[in-house]
N, C-alpha and C positions, 0 to 999 in steps of 0.2 A: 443203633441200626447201621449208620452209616460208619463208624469206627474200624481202625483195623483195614481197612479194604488196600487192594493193590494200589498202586501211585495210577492216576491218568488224567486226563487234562478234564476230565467233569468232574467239578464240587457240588457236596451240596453244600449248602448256607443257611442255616437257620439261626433260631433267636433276632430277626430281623425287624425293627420298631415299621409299626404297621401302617405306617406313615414313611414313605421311602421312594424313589426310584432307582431307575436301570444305572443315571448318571452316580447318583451314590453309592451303590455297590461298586459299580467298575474303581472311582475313587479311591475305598475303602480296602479293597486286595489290589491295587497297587498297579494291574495289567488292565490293558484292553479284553475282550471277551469274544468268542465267535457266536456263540446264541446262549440266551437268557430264558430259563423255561420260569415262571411263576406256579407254585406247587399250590394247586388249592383241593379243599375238599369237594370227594367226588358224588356227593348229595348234593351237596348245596352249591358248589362251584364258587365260594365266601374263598379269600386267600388268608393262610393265617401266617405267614410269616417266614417260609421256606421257600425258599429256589435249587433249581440244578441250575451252575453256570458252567460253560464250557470257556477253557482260558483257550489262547493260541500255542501255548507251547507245554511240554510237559512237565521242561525246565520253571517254568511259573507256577503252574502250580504247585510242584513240590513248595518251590519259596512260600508261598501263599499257608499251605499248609502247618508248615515250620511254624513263620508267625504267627499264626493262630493259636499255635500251640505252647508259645512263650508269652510271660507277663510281658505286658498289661493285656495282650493278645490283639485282635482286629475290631478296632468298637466302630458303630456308626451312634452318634451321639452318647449317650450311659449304657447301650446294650452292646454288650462282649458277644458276637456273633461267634456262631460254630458253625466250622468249617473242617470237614471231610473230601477226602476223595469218596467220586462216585462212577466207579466204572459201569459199562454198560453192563445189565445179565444178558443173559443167553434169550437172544429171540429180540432182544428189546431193542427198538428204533429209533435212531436219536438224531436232528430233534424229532418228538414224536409226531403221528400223523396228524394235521390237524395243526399243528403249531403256527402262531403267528407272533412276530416278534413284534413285542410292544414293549416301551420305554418305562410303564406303571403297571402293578396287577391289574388284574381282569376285574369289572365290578358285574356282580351277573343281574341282570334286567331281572329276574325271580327268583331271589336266594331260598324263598319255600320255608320262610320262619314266618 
């Protein structure tokens, strides 16, 4: 879904061990970050392991991306995270409305399982 897209400074990051923080991704691609969205589902608001991250420069995230995409690629522990650019669509608001920046996913007080 997210392959192929234009270069821009928002990634997405998935295959993410569901055990992680904000400090461990930033470690992991190698830059600082301007906001960290945590992607969860939109039933249950449960996060399963994807983020958009916005880097600071454009220049980085290219890098980021590269490496990603060369052996041994970007691990956080045994998982080989994927990493995409993720420009914004048309209309879309970044970060979005609502956003609040926090250091660990969201846990939702009634996930409805």
């Amino acid at each position: 879904k997210h392959e192929k897209k234009d270069p821009s400074t928002r990634l997405f990051v998935g295959n993410l061990p569901l055990v992680v923080d904000a400090m461990a991704i930033r470690q992991a691609l190698g830059y600082p970050y301007k906001h960290i969205q945590w992607i969860t589902d939109q039933k249950t608001g449960i996060w399963y392991g994807s983020t958009f991250v916005e880097l600071k420069s454009l220049e980085h995230a290219k890098e980021v991306v590269a490496w990603a995409g060369e052996a041994p690629g970007i691990c956080i522990g045994k998982r080989r995270l994927r990493i995409n650019f993720a420009p914004l669509l048309d209309g879309e608001q970044w970060p979005p409305k609502g956003h609040e920046a926090r250091d660990f996913p969201p846990i939702p007080v009634d996930p409805g399982v």
